[in-house]
TISEVO-256797 format. One record per atom (N, C-alpha, C): x, y, z. Coordinates in steps of 0.001 Angstrom, whole numbers, padded with zeros to 6 digits, always signed. Atoms other than C-alpha are relative to their C-alpha. Layout:
BEGIN
XYZ;...
END
This chain:
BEGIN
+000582-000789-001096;+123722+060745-132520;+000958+000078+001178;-000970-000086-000996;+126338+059535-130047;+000993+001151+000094;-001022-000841-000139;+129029+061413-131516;-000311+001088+000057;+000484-001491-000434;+127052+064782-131822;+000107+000477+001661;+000364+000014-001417;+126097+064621-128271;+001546+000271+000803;-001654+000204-000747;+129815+064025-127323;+000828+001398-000473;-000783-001629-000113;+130896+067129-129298;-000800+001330+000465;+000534-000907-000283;+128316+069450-128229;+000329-000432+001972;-000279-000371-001606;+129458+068614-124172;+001495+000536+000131;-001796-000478-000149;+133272+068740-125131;+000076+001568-000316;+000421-001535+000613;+132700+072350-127072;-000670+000898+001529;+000644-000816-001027;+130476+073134-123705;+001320+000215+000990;-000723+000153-001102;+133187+072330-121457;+001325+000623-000397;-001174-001302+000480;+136069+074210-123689;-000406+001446+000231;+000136-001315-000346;+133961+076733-123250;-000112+000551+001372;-000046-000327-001633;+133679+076798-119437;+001325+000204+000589;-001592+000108-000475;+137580+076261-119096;-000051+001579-000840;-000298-001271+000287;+137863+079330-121081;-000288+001056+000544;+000633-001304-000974;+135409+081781-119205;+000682-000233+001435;-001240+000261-001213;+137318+080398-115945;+000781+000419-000084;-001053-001314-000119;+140543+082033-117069;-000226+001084-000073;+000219-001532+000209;+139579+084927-118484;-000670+000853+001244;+000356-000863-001127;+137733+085757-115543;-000043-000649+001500;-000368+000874-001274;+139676+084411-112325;-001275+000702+001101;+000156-000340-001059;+137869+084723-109137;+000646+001143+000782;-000672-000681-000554;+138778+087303-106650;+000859-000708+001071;-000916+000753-000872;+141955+086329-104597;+000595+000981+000933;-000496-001185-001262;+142359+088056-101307;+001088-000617+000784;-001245+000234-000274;+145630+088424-100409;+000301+000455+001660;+000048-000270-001739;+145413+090034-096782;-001157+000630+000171;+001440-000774-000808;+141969+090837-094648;+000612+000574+001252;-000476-000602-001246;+144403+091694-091516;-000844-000657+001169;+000570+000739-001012;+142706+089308-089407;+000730-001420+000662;-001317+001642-000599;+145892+086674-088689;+000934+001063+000412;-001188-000493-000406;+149257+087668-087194;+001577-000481-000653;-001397+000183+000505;+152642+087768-088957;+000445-000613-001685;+000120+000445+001495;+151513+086476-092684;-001355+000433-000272;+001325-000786+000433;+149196+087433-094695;-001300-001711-000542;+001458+001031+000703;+145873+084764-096536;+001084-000755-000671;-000655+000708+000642;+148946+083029-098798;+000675-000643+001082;-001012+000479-001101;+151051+082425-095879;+001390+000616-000271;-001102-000677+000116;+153568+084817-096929;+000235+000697+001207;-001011-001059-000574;+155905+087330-094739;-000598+001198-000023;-000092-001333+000037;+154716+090910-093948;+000414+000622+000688;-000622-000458-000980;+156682+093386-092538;+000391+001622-000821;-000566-001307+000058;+158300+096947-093048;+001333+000227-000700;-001113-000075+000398;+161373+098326-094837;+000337+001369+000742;-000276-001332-000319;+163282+101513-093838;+001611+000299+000219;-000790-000644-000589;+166179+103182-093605;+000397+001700+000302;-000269-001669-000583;+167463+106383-091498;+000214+000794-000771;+000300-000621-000941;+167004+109012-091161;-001784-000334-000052;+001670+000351-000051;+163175+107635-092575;-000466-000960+000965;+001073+001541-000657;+160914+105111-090785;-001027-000219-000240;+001108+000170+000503;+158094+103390-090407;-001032-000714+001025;+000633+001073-000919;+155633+101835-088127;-001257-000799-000026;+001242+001103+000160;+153260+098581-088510;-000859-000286+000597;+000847+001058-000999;+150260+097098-086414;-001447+000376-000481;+001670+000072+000502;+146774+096256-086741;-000793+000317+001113;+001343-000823-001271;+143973+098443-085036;-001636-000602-000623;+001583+000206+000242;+140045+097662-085046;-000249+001619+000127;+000200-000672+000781;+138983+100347-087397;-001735-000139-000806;+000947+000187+000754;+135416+101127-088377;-000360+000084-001276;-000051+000196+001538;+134492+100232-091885;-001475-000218-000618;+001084+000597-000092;+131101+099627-093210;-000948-000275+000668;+000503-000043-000778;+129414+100171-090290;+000289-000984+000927;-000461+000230-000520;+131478+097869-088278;+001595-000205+000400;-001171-000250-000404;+134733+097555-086565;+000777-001266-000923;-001033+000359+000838;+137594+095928-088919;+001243+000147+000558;-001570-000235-000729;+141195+094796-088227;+000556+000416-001345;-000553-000479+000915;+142986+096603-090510;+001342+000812+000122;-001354-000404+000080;+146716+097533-091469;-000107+001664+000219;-000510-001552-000233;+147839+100937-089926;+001580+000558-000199;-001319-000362+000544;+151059+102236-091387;-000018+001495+000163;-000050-001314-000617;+152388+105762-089441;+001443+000013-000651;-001381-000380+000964;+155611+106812-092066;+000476+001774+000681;-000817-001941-000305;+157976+109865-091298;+000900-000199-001051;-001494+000188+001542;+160149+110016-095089;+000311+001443-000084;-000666-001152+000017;+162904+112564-094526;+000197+000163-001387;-000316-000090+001408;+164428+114060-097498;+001470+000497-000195;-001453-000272+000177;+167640+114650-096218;+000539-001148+000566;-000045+000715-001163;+170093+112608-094505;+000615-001475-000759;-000379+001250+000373;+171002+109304-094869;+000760-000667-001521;-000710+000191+001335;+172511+107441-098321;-000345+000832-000996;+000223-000771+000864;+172702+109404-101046;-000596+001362+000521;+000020-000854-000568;+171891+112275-098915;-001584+000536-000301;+000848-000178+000608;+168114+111487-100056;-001481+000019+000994;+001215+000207-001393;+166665+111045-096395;-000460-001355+000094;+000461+000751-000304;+166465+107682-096849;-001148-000804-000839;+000925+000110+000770;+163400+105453-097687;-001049-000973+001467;+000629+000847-000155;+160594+103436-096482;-001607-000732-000411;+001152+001111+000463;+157286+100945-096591;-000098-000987+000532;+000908+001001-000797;+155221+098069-096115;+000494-001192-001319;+000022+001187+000863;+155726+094846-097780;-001251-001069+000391;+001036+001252-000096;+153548+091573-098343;+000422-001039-001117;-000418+000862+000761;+154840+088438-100033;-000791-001045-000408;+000599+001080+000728;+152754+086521-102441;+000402-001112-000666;-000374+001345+000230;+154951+083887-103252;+000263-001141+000690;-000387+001156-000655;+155627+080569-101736;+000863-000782+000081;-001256+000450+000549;+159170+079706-101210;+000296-000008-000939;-000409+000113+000754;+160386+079145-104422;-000605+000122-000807;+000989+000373+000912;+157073+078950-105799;-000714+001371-000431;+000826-001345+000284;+155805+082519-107554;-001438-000141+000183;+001335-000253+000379;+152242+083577-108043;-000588+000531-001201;+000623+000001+001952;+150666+083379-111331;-001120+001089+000181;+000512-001200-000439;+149011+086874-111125;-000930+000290-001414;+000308-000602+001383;+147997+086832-115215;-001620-000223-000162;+001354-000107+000595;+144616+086014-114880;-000913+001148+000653;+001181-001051-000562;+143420+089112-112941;+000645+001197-000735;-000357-001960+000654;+143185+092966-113979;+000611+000811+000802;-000337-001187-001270;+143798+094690-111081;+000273-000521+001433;-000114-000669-000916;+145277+095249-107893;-001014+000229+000902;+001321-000811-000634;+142315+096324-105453;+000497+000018+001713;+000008-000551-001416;+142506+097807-101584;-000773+001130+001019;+000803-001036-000730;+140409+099883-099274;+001360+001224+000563;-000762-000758-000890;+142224+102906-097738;-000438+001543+000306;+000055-001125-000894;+141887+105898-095714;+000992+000578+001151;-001170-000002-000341;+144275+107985-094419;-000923+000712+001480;+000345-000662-001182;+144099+110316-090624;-000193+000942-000131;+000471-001073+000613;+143969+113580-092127;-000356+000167-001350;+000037-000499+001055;+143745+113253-095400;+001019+000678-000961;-001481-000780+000923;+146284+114078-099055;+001388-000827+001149;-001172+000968-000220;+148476+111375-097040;+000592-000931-001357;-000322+000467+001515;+150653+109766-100413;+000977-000991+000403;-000958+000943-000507;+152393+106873-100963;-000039-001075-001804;+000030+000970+001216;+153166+104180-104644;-000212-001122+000609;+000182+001318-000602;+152584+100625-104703;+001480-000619-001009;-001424+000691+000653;+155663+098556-105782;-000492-001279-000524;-000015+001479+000174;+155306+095274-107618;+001249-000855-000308;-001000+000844+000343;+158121+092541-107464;-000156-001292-001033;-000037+001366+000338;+158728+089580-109873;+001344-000524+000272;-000732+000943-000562;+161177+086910-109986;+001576+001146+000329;-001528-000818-000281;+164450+089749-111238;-000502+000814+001284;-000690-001126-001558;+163369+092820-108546;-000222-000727+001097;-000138+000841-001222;+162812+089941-105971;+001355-000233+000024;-000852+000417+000081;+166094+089065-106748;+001171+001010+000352;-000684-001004-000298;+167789+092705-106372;-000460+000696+000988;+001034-000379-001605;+165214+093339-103557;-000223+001572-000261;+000429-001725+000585;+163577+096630-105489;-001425-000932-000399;+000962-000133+000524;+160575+097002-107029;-000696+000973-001013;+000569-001125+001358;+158523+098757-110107;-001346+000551+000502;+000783-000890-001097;+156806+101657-108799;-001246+000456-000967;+001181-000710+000869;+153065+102891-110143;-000174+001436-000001;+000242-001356-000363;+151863+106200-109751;-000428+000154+001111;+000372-000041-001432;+150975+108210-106521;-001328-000303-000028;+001090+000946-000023;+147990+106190-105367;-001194+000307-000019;+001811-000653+000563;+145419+109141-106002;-000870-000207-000945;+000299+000440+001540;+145405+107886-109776;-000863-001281-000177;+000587+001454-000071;+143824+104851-108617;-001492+000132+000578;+001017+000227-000846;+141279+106329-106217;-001396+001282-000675;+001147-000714+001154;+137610+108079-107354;-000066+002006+000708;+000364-001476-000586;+138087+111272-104959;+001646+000679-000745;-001461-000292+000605;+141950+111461-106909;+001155+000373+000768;-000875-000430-001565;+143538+111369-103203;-000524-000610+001104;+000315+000571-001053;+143451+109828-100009;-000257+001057+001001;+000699-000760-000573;+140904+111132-097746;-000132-000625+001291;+000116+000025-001269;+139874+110892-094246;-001528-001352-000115;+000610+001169-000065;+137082+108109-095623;+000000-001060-000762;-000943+001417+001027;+137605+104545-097118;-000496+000247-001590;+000322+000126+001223;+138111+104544-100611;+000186-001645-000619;-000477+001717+000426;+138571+101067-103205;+000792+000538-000719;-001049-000391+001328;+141770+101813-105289;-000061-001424-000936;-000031+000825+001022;+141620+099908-108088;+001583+000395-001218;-000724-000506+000836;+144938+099779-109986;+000147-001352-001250;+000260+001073+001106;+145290+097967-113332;+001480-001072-000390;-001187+000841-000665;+148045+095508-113006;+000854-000219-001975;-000909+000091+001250;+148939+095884-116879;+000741+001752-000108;-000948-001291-000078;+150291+099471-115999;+001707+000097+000506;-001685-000262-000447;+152976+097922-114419;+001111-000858-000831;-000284+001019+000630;+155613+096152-116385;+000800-000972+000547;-000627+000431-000433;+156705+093463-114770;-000587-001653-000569;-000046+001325+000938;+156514+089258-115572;-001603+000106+001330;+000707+000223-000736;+152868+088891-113965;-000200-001480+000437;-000206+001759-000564;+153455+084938-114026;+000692-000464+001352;-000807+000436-001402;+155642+085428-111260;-000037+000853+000895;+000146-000754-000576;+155041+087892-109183;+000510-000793+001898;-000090+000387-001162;+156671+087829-105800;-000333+000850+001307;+000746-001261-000929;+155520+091193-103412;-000812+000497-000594;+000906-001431+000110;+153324+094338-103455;+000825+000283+001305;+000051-000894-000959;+154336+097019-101383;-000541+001510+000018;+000705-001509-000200;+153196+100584-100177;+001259+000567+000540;-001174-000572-000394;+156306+102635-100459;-000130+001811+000002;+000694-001821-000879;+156204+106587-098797;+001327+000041-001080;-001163-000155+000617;+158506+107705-102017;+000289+001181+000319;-000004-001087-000117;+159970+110877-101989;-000396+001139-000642;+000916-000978+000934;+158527+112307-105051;-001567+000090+000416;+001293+000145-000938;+155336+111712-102987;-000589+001425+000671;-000216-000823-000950;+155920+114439-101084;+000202+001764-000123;-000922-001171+000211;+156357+118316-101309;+001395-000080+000516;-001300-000095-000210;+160312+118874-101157;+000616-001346+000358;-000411+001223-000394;+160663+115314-100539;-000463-000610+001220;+000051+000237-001751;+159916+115035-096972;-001708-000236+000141;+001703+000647-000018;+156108+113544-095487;-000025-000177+001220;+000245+001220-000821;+154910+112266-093079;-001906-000007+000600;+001609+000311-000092;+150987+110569-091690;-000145-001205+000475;+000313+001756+000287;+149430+107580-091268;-001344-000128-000736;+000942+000882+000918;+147407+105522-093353;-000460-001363+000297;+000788+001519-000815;+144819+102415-092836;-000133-000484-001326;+000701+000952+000957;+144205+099677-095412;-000429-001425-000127;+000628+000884-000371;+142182+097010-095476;-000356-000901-001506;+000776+000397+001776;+141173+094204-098286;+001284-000267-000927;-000925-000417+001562;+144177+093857-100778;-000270-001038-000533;+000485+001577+001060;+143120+091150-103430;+000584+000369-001981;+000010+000028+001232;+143788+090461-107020;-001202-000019-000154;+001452+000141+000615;+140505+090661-108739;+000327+000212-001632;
END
């Protein structure tokens, strides 16, 4: 009787460790409610170069029927100009790793973020880094971020993009950014510009 008893809790408890991976918790990576890192304690900040730019800060933004601090990102991506005579580039970064230490990203599906742009049909990819494009300081780009959202475009009210994190191919064991990069294929003729609010970014 002992030993039954003993394999019917061990069997219970393989099985609880199992439903635990398969279905991590949600892990929110920035709410925009600290200054200069995000919920990991990573680095966020901006990329850019001329003739493009880019500009960062957090506004109280209504959401849900109340006011929210949330990331405001105002992009101008030329299309002439600068290296390669391509106008340049820019974006938003956010670093989910910890010094040396990656982020084990494999037990979630997706990506997830609120966003809403100021007019509306504002465009932009999300980049994911692991250990190599951390290492060459690039990133592997998804599609433009309408593909993610239920109106198939960023509108003037908050949407949840949901993107599926096996679309992108990269080592998800290690994952070291996300970013929101204003590409130029984004853009008619290359060139853009808007701003955009987002709020929420989590693995789930």
């Amino acid at each position: 009787m002992r030993k039954w008893v003993l394999f019917v809790i061990t069997g219970f408890a393989v099985s609880l460790g199992f439903v635990g991976t398969a279905f991590a918790e949600t892990k929110m990576i920035d709410d925009f409610e600290q200054n200069g890192q995000n919920l990991l304690g990573g680095r966020v900040s901006v990329y850019q170069q001329e003739p493009s730019r880019i500009l960062f800060k957090k506004e109280q933004v209504e959401r849900d029927l109340k006011q929210n601090s949330v990331l405001m990102l105002k992009y101008d991506k030329k299309s002439e100009g600068g290296p390669y005579g391509s106008g340049g580039w820019c974006g938003y970064y956010t670093i989910v790793k910890t010094g040396n230490l990656f982020l084990d990203a494999s037990p979630y599906k997706n990506l997830t973020f609120w966003v809403k742009g100021d007019k509306g049909d504002e465009n932009f990819k999300i980049g994911f880094a692991d250990r190599h494009w951390d290492t060459v300081g690039d990133s592997v780009k998804t599609e433009q971020v309408g593909a993610y959202l239920k109106a198939g475009k960023i509108t003037t009210e908050w949407q949840k993009a949901v993107v599926p994190l096996n679309s992108v191919f990269i080592d998800m064991k290690e994952m070291a950014s996300i970013a929101f990069c204003f590409e130029g294929d984004c853009f008619p003729n290359g060139a853009g510009s808007g701003t955009v609010y987002i709020d929420d970014i989590a693995l789930e």
